[in-house]
Structure formats: C-alpha cells, structure tokens
RODO-459138 format. One line per field, with one value per residue (C-alpha): residue in three letters; z negated, x negated, y; residue number from 1. Coordinates in steps of 0.25 Angstrom, whole numbers. Layout:
# RODO-459138
code c(ALA_...)
pz c(Z_...)
px c(X_...)
py c(Y_...)
pos c(NUM_...)
***
This chain:
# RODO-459138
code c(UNK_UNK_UNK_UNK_UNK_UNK_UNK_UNK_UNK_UNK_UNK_UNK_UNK_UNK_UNK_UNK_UNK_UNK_UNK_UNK_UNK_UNK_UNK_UNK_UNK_UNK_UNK_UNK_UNK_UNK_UNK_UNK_UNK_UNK_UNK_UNK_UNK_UNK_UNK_UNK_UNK_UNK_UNK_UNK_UNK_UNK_UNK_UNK_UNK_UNK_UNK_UNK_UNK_UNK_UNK_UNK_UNK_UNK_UNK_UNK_UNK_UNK_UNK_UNK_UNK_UNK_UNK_UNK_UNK_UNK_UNK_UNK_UNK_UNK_UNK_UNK_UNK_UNK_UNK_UNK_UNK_UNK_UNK_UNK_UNK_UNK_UNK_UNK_UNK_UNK_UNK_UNK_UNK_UNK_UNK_UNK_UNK_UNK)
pz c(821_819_821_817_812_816_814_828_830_820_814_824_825_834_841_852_857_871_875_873_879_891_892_891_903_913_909_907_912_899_895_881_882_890_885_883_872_882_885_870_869_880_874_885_882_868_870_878_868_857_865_868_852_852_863_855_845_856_871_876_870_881_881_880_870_863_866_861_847_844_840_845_831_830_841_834_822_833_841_827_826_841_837_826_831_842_834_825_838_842_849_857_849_853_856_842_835_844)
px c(-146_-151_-139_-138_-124_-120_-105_-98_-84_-85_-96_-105_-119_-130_-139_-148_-154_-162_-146_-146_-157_-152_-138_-145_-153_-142_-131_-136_-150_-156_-170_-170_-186_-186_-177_-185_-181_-174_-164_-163_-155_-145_-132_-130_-141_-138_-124_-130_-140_-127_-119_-131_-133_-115_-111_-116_-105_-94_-98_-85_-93_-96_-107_-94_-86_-101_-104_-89_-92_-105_-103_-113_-119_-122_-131_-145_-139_-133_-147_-154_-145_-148_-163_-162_-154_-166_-176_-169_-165_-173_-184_-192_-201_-216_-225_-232_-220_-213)
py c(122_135_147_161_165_178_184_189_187_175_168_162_155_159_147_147_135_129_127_144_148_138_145_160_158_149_156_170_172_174_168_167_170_180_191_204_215_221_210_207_221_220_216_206_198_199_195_183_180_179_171_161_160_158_149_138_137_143_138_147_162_170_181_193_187_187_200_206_199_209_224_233_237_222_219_220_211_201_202_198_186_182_183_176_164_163_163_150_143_130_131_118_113_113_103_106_102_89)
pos c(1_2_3_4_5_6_7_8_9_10_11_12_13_14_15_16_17_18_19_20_21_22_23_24_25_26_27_28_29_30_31_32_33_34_35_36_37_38_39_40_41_42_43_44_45_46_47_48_49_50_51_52_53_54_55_56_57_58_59_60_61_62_63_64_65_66_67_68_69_70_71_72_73_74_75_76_77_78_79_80_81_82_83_84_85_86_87_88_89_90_91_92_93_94_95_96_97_98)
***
C-alpha cells in the first residue's frame, strides 16, 4: 500500500486510490485530471485534495476538520506531500503490462 506520512493533528497517512479519485468527483466535483494550476492553489481544493488522501484511515473526517489542522505557513509543504502521495498511488495498469 503506497502512503505518505504527514504530521497534522496526530500522525496520519496520505493514500489515494480509483476509490479517491471516485469520491472527489461524486461527492465534491473534482476531476482528479482535470485540475488546472489554478485550482491546485485554492485552499479549498487543497483542503479537499487532504481529506481525499485522509478519509481512508478516518471515514468520519470532514473537509473542515481537515482544513483546521493545516497553518497557513504550511500549505506549500502540505501541497508537496499531496503531490507526492498521487504520484505513488496506483495506477491501472496498461495493456503492455496485463
């Protein structure tokens, strides 16, 4: 299982799966693919990008109790580890590699 440990209010894993990009899109209108670099430095999609990666582990987060647990002079090192825990999540595999 690929995670990315990141400190908020306690220790906590960051993991983003089909299930994730799923959630993002029915219960918050984001598509994972088609966020622009615009939308990557709104805090409320920030926010929703961190809970997506938390609810995992803690089905009853919500995206405010999230958002309380990151200081401002956090976000770019939070937005790092968001980045970085996408970039480990799985991915389908290809027909080259079935």
């Amino acid at each position: 299982m690929d995670t990315v440990a990141i400190s908020l209010d306690k220790e906590r894993q960051l993991r983003y799966t089909w299930g994730t990009i799923r959630r993002l899109k029915n219960e918050h209108k984001l598509v994972f693919t088609d966020l622009s670099d615009e939308q990557l430095g709104d805090f409320d999609v920030i926010a929703k990008l961190l809970w997506a990666g938390l609810v995992w582990e803690e089905e009853s987060l919500t995206v405010d109790a999230v958002a309380d647990m990151v200081d401002m002079r956090r976000t770019e090192e939070v937005s790092g580890l968001i980045a970085e825990a996408m970039g480990g999540s799985t991915v389908p595999p290809t027909a080259a590699t079935v």
